[in-house]
N, C-alpha and C positions, 0 to 999 in steps of 0.2 A: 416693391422696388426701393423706397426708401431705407426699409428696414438695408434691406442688400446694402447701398451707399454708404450707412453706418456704420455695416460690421466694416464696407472696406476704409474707412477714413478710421476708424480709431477702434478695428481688430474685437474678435469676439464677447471680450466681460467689456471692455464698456462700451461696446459697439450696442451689445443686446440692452443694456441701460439706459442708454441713451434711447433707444426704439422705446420701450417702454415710458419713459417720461414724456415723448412723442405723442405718443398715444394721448395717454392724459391732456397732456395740451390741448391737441385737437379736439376729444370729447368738449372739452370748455368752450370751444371755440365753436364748435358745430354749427350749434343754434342761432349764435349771433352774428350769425355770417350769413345767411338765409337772405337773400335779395340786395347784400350791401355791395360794397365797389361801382362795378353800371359802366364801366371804363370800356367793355365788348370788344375783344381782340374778334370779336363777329358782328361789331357794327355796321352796317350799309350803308354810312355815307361816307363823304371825305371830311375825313376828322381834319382840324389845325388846332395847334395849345398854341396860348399865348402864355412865352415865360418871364417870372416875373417875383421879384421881391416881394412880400405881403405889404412894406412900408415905402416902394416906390410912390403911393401916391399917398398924399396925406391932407387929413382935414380935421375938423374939429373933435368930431368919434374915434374910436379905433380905424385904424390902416386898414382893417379886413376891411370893415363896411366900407369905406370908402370904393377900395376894387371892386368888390361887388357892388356898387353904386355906378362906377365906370363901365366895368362891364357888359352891365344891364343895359345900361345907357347908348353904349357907343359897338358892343362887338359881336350881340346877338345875328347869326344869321354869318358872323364875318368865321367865328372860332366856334369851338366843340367844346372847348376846356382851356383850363386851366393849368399850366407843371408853376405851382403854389413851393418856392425855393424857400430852405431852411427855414421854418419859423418856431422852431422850438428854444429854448433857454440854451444859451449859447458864450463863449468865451472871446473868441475869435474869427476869424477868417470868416467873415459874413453868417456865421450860423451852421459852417460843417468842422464846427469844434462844438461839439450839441453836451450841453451839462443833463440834462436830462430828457429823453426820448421821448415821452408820453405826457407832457406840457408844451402850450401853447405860450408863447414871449409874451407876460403882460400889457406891457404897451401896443402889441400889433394887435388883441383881443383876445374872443377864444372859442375853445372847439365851438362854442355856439355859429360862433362868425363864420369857420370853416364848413360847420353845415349847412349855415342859409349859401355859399359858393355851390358847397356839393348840391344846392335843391336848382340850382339855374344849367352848372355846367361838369364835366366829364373833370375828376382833378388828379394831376400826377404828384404825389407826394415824393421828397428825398428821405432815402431809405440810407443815412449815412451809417452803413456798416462794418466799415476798415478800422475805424479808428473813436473813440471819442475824446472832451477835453479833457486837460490835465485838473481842471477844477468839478469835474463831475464826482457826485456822491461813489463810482465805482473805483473812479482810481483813487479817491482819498481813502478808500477803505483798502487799497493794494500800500498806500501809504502806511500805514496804520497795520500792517498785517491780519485784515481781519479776513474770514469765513466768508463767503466764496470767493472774494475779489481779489486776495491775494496770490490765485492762481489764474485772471482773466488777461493777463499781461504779459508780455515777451521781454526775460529778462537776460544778457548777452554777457558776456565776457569781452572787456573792451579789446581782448588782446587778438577776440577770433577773426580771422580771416574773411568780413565780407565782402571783397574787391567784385563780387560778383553781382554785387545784388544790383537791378536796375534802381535809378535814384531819380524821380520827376523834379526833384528840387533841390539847390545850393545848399538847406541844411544837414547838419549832421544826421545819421543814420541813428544814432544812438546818443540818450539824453540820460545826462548824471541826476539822479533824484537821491535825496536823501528820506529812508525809511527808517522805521523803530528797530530795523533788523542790518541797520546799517547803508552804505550808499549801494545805490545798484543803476545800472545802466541798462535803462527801457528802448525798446525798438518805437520811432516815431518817423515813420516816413516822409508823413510832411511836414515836421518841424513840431520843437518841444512843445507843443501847447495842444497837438494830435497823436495822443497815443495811441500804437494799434493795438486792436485784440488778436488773443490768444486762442483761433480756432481747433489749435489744437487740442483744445478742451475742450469736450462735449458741451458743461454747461454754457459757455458762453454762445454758442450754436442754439441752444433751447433760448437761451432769453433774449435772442438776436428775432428766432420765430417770433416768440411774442411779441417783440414790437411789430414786428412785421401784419401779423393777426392785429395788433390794436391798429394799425393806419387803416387794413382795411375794413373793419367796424367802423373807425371815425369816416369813411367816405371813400380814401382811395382806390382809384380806379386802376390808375398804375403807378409802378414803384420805378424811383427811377435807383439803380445799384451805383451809389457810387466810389467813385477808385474802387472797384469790384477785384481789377485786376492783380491785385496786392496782398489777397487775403489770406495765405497762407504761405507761413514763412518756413524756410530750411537754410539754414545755414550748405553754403556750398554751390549754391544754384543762385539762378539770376532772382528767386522770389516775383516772380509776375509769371501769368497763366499757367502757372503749376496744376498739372493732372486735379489736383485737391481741390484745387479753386475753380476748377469746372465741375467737378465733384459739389461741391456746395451748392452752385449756381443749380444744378438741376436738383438737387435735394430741396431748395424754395422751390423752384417751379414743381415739383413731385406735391409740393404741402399745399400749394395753392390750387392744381386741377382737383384736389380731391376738395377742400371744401369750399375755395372763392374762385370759380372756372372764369369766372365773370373777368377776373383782373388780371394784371399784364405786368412785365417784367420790361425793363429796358437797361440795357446795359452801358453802363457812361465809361468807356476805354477809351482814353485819350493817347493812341499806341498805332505806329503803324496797320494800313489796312489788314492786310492778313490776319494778323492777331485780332485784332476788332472784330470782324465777321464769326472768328471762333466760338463765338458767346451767341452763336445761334443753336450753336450744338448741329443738331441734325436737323434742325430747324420745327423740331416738335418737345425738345427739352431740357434748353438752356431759353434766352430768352427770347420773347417775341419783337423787340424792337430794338435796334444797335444804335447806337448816336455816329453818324455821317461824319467823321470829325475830318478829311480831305477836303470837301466841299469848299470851304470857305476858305481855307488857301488857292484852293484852285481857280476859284471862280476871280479873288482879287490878281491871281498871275491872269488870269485872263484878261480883264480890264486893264490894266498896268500896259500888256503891250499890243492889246488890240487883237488878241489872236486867241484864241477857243480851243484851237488843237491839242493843247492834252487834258483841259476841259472834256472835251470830245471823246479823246482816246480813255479816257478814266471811265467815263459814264458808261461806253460801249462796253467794259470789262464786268460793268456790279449784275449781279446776281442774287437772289436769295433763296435759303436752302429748300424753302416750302411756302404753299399761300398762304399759312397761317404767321410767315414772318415780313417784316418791313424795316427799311430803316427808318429811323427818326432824323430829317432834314431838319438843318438850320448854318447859318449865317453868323449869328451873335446871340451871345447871352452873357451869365452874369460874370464865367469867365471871362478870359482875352482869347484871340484865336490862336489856335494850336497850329505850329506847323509843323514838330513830329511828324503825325501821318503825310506828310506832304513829300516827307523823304523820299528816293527813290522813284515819287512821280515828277519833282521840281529836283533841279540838280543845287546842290549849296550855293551856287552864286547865285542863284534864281530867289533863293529863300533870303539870302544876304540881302537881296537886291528887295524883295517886298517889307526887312527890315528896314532900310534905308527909308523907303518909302512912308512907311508909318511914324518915324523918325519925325520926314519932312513935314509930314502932314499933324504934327504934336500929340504926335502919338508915343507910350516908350515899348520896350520890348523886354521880354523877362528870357533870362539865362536858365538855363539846367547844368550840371554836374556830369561830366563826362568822366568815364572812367583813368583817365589819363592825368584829371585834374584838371581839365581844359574847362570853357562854358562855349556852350552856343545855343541857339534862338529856343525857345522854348514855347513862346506866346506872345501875339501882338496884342499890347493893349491900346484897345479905341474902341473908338462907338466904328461901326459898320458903315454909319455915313462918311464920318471923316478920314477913313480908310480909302474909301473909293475916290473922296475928290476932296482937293488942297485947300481947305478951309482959310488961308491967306491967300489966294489966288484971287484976287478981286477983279482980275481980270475974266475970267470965267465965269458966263450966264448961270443964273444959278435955274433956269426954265432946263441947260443939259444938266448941272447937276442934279434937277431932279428926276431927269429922267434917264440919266446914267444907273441913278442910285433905286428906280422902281423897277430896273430893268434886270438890275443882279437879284429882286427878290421875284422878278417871274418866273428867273431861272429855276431856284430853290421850288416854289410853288410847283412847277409844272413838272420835277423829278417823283419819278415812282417814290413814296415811300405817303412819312405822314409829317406835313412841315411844322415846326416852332419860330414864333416868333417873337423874338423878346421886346419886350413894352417897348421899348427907347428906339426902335427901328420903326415904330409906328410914327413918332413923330419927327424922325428923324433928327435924332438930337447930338449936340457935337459934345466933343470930350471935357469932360467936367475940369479942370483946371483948375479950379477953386479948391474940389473936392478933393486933387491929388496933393495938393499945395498943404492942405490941411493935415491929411494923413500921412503921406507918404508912401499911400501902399497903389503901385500903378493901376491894380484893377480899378479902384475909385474915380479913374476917366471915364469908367461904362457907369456907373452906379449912383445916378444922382438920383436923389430924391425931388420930387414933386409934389407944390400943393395942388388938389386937386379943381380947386375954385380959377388958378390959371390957364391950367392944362385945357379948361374949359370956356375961358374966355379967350384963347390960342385957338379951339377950335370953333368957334363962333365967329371968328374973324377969318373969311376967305381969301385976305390979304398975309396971312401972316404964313411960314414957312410950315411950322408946325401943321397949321390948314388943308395946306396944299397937299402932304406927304400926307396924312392921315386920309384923304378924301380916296387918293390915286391906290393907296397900300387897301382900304378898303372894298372899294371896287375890284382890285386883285381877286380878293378873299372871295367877295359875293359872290365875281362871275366862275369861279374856280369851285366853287362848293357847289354849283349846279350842274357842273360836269360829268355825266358818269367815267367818262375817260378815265379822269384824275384819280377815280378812287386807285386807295393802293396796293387792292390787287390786281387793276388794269395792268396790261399789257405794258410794254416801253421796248422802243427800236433809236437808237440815236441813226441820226439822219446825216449826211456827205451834202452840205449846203453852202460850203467857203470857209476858210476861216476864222473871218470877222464873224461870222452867225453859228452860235449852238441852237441844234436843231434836234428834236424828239417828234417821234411818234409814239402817240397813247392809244390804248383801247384797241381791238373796239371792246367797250362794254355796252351791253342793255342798249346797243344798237350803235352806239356813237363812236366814231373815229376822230381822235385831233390830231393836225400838226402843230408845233408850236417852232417858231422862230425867233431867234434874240439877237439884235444888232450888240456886238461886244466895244463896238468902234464908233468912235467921234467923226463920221463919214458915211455916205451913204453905200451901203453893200449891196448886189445881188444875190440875192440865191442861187448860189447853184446846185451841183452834182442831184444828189436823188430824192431832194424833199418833197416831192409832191408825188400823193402812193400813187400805186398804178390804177388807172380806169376810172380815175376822179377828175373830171370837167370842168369843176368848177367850184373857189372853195371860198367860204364867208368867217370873217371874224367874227370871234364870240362877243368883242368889245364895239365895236364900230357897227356891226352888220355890212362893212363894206364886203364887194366879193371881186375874186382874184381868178380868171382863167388861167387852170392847169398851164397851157400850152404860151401864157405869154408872160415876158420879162414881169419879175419880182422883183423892184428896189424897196430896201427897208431903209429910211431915216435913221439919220444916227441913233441910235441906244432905243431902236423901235422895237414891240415885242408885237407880233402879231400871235394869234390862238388860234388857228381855222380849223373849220370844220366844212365837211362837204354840203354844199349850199344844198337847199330843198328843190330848186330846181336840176341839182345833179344829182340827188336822189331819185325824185322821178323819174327820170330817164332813164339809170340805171335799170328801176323796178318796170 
């Protein structure tokens, strides 16, 4: 099958070349692969990663040790793993402008560090493959005209016509470099300091595997792909989900069932739904997990007007192609939130209107490059907390804001898939201001660093905010990972419960049925239409143990999450 893919990406002599130097690779790789990754796209529990900088926490050692000191410490029992974001030698943009692919960033540690992570917990490595920096040894040797790298690059004619190609960002398409063979104009999607590769060349495809093969030797479990969507370019066409680029995507997944089955693919499309799910393939060979990128716009239109219904209407619609795939839920990470995917389910005023929002709440918003010359919303950036509630509102309890803000992450948790949670929604931390003041660059509102010896006396202290969020998001984790419902290839049914309340049904699995309810509203809501299944009498939260008869009024407290499951004495009775 592979071989097949090859002849068709790049036609018979150097389709069959390419198979051939394939081959060799693999042979190499065989043996070293023999029990490594562990990541089990057939693991039986409910996995959760927490995502996370290597140098978000920081202490006297290298940053690794520190995480894995946190970790150990505080999330055993909450998370499965670890998605371990850029840490290789780097230029830019937090580490996915990567100088070199197979180094660990001195100052964060090294592979040692990454293996005492991989010996505690499951780890998703970034697998930046579209592009790398303009100061990496490959492109200075494309500088330089030398042997091979001076064909691993995309080099354009400024004059050709690509009004077509989709552009996620304000910069130029094309970056002036001056070479030994003169200036030339390289294709850099995201901006001159990321240049993309040139797939169209076989070699660069073999020495893409290899890194690929060295992450999962070094530990990775899963590879997260990203800007995946990008990866082969043609003049004349939009360049995103090209036939070829789904083409490649199962050519890695072909390379990994044959010698690391163990490990898993996830696909990072920051693109309308539709296109997103495409990178399931057929759900046995593209990849095994998609990044959820809807979610977190949807869930903040949620909260914003108290109303769940296209929350509701969205979740009623996902599917996946087969049980061997899942999406990857989350909320926040090291980006900002996309609202792209949000199009078509939010109408532009609605998106307009959660810029605004994030606006008020000191948050900024980043543009994209419309084909017309226009910009509009691209990504909010904030922390998750300060998204959901107006961090100048002194007027608002912060007892709802914490339970506004525990209540969008049950949501997340109790969705079919497998959740992420990035560090900073653990303690619920607000938008670094200092750090954007410093840099300039708006992601740096989510991206503060932490010493670890505070984070720790924040959580020792049961008075302090940080305390609070961390104790509440914890017990999420705990009572959630004991669920078999949850896992994610349980069942899911979205429920007709009002409005105000997103409502699922999970499982059953290994015997266990949940409903789950979320108050979206600063008020108290009934339940209604059809949340509670049929022939259940009586049903008990997983969190309280309180229990609730089927047949009588439900009110949930504002931003209350109830978990029920059919009480033991409504079990017996049944039986």
């Amino acid at each position: 099958m592979r071989r097949d893919r090859l002849l068709d990406l790049y036609g018979p002599r150097r389709g069959e070349r390419a198979a051939a130097e394939l081959d060799r690779l693999l042979d190499r790789f065989r043996s070293r692969l023999a029990g490594r990754g562990g990541a089990g796209r057939d693991r039986a529990g409910n996995d959760a990663l927490l995502i996370t900088y290597g140098d978000t926490l920081l202490a006297d050692g290298p940053p690794l040790a520190a995480l894995r000191e946190f970790a150990v410490r505080h999330l055993e029992g909450c998370v499965t793993g670890i998605h371990l974001l850029p840490f290789f030698p780097y230029s830019s943009d937090y580490g996915f402008s990567v100088t070199d692919y197979l180094a660990v960033r001195t100052d964060l540690g090294t592979w040692g560090d990454v293996e005492a992570l991989h010996a505690d917990f499951q780890l998703m490595f970034d697998f930046v493959l579209n592009h790398v920096s303009a100061a990496s040894a490959w492109f200075q040797g494309f500088l330089r005209g030398e042997a091979p790298f001076r064909d691993f690059f995309i080099t354009v004619d400024p004059a050709t016509d690509l009004s077509m190609v989709t552009r996620p960002r304000t910069t130029p398409l094309l970056t002036r470099f001056e070479t030994t063979l003169g200036p030339r104009w390289v294709w850099t999607t995201f901006g001159p300091d990321q240049v993309d590769l040139d797939y169209r060349n076989p070699e660069v495809l073999l020495r893409m595997l290899e890194v690929m093969l060295t992450y999962v030797e070094r530990g990775a479990g899963w590879l997260r792909m990203d800007a995946v969507a990008y990866l082969w370019k043609q003049a004349g066409t939009s360049c995103v989900h090209l036939p070829q680029t789904h083409q490649l995507v199962k050519l890695f997944r072909d390379v990994l069932d044959e010698v690391a089955p163990q490990v898993g693919i996830v696909s990072e499309t920051n693109v309308p739904h539709r296109d997103n799910v495409s990178y399931f393939g057929d759900g046995r060979d593209e990849a095994q997990m998609v990044y959820q990128f809807p979610l977190a716009p949807l869930l903040l239109d949620a909260f914003a007007r108290g109303d769940a219904t296209r929350l509701t209407a969205w979740a009623g619609s996902l599917d996946t192609p087969s049980e061997r795939t899942a999406f990857f839920n989350f909320l926040a990470s090291h980006d900002g939130i996309g609202v792209v995917p949000a199009r078509g389910l939010l109408s532009e005023a609605e998106i307009d209107g959660l810029a605004r929002r994030v606006l008020a709440h000191g948050g900024q918003v980043s543009d994209k490059a419309n084909p017309d010359g226009s910009g509009s919303p691209y990504e909010l950036n904030t922390t998750i907390f300060d998204a959901l509630s107006d961090p100048f509102d002194g007027g608002e309890a912060w007892a709802t804001k914490l339970d506004r803000f525990i209540c969008s992450q049950a949501i997340m948790l109790a969705l079919a898939g497998v959740p992420g949670i990035y560090i900073h929604s653990l303690f619920g931390s607000h938008n670094d201001h200092a750090g954007f003041a410093r840099s300039g660059w708006k992601r740096d509102l989510n991206h503060q660093r932490l010493k670890l010896n505070e984070v720790e006396s924040w959580l020792a202290d049961v008075a302090t905010e940080a305390a609070q969020v961390f104790a509440r998001y914890a017990l999420l984790l705990e009572v959630r990972r004991r669920q078999p419902a949850f896992h994610p290839r349980s069942g899911q049914r979205v429920l007709e419960a009002g409005p105000g309340i997103f409502a699922l049904a999970r499982g059953p699995r290994e015997g266990q049925a949940l409903v789950t309810l979320h108050n979206v509203t600063d008020s108290p809501r009934e339940a209604a239409g059809d949340w509670p299944a049929t022939g259940t009498a009586e049903w008990e939260d997983v969190f309280s143990g309180e229990r609730f008869d089927a047949g009588s009024r439900l009110v949930l407290a504002p931003y209350q999450v109830l978990w029920l499951q059919p009480s033991p004495c409504s079990l017996a009775g049944e039986g």
